[in-house]
N, C-alpha and C positions, 0 to 999 in steps of 0.2 A: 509468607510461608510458600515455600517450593514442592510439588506435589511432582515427586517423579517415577509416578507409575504410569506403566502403558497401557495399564486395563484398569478399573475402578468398576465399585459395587453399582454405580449410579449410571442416570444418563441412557438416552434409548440408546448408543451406538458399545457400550461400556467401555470408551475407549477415553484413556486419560490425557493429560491435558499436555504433557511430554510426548506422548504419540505427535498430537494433532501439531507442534512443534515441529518435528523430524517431517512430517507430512511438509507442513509447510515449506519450509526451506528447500524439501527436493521440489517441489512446485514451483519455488521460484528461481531455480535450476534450471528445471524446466523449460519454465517459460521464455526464460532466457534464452536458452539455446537455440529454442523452435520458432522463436520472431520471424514472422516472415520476412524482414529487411535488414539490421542494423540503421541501415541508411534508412529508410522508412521513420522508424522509432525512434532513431536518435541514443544518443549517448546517455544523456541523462537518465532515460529508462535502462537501460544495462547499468548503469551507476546504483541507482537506486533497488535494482535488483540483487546485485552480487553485494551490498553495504547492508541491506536487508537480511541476505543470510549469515553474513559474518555475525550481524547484532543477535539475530535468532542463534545462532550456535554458540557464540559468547554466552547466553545469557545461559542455555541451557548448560552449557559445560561449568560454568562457574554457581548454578542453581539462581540465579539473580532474577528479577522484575518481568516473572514468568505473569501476573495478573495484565501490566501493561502490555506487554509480549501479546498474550494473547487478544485483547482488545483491539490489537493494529493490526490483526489478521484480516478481521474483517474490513478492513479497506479494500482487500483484495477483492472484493465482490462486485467493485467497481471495473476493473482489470476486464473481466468477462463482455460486458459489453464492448472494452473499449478494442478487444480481442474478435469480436462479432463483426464490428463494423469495419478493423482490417480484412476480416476475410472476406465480408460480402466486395470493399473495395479494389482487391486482388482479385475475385471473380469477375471485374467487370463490370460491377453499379457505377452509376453519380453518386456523386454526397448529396445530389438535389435531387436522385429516387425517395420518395416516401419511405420507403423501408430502412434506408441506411438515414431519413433525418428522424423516425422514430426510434432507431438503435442509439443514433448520436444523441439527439435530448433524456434516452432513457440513464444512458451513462453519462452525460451531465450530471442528472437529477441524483442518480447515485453515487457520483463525484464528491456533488457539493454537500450531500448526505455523512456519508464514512468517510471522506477525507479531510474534507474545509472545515465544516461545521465544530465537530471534536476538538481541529488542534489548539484552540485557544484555552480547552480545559484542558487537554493533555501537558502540556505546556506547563501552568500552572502548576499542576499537580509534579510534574519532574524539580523543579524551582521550589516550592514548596515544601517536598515529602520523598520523593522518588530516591533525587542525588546523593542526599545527605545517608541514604539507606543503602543505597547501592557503594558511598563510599566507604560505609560501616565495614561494608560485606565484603569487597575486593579491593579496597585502596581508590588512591587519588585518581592512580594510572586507568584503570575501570569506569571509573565516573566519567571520568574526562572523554573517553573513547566511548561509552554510552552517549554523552553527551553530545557531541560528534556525532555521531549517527543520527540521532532525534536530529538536530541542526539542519543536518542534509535533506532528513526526511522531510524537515517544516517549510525549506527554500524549494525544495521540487515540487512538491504539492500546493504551495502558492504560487509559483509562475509555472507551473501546468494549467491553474485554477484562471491564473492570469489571460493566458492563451486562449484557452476555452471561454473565458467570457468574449474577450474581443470578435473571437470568430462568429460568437453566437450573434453578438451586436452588427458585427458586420452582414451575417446571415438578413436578421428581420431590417436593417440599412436597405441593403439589397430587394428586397419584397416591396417595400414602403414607396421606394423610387418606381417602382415600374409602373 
């Protein structure tokens, strides 16, 4: 069921779940634009940014897999640190200040939290139940393009996951040697 009010009875903020939708996607707008680098960040985070909001506006314009939709929102809460420890190292930290290695492990730990950990059920559950529903609802063409996007989503967030472990192994590498 597709719930496309902006306000509902419920809830401390009473704001619906199509709001927090439109919210999103301009955030990840946003975000995009305001990167401190390109070069920096890299491609694949602007990929996964603008493919992110396509899937958010898809779903909401066609009323589709607004439960899953919203569940992947909160991945983004990972973003914020990884957003902190760009700024702290555009001010002028090391990534070997204590400050920028407790922002970096914090957003590891809520990496490996809302991103990694989930996709194995998220996954699942699209192969399972999602597709078939989503094909019901807009066609093969829809699934397919849902599809595709999950896809993108599940190969960035594995070889970002990827990255970030190496670096870490190389980090305590690094410590053990001296």
């Amino acid at each position: 069921t597709f719930d496309d009010r902006l306000f509902v009875p419920y809830g401390i903020t009473k704001l619906g779940p199509c709001f927090y939708m439109g919210w999103f996607v301009g955030y990840l707008l946003t975000d995009t634009a305001l990167t401190p680098s390109f070069i920096v960040m890299g491609y694949p985070y602007v990929v996964h940014h603008l493919s992110a909001s396509m899937c958010w506006t898809f779903c909401a314009s066609n009323q589709v897999m607004q439960p899953l939709a919203s569940f992947l929102q909160f991945n983004e809460l990972s973003t914020v640190m990884m957003n902190l420890r760009q700024v702290l190292l555009t001010a002028g930290y090391k990534s070997s200040d204590l400050i920028v290695i407790v922002v970096s492990l914090t957003f590891f730990a809520l990496f490996s939290a809302v991103r990694v950990l989930p996709l194995p059920f998220v996954v699942h559950k699209w192969i399972s139940q999602e597709f078939v529903s989503i094909r019901n609802e807009v066609g093969w063409e829809g699934a397919i393009l849902l599809s595709a996007f999950l896809a993108v989503n599940v190969m960035l967030q594995g070889s970002w996951f990827t990255i970030m472990v190496s670096k870490l192994i190389g980090m305590f590498s690094k410590k053990q040697s001296k």
